[in-house]
C-alpha positions in Angstrom: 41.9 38.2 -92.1 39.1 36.9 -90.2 37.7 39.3 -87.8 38.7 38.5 -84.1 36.2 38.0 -81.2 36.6 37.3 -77.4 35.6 33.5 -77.6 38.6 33.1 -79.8 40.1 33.4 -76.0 38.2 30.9 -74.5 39.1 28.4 -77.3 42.3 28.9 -77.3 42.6 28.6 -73.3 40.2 25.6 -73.6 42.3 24.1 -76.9 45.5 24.4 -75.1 44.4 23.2 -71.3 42.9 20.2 -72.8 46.5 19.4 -74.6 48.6 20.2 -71.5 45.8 18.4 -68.7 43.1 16.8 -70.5 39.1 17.7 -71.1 37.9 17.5 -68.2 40.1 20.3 -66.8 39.2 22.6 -69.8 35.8 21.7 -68.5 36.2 22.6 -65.3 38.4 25.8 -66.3 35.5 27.3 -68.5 33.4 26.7 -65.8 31.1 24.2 -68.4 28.5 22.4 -66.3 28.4 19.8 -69.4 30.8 18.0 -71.4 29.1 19.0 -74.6 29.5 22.6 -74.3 33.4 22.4 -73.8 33.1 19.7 -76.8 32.0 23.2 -79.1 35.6 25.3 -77.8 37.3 22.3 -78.9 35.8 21.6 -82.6 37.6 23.2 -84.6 41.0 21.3 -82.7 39.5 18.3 -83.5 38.5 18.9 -87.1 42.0 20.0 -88.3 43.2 16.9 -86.8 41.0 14.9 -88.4 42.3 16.6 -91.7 46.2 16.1 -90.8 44.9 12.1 -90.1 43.1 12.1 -93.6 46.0 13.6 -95.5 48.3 10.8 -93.7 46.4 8.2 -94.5 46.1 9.1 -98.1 50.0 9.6 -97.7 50.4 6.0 -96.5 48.2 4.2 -99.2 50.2 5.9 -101.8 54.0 4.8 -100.1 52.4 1.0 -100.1 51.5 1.1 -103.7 55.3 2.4 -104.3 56.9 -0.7 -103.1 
């Protein structure tokens, strides 16, 4: 179990109010002067969804070849 810390807070607040309202109010929630430093609560949001898109694709190629 990994060990918990008060940013995991932030990114989940920031995670969650960019799905609901977009970046820019994540930004502006977090108080973030730049776009870049809301961009680090989000990574990790974007990287496992750049996995699920990976593991579809691969998914898709192997249906085509099926038929």
């Amino acid at each position: 179990m990994e060990e918990f810390v008060p940013y995991d807070l932030r990114r989940t607040v920031a995670t969650k109010t960019r799905a609901e309202l977009g970046k820019e109010a994540a930004k502006t929630l977090l108080g973030h002067a730049e776009e870049s430093t809301t961009d680090f609560y989000l990574l990790e949001e974007v990287q496992e969804a750049m996995k699920v898109a990976k593991a579809l694709a691969k998914y898709g190629k192997r249906e085509k070849g099926c038929t």
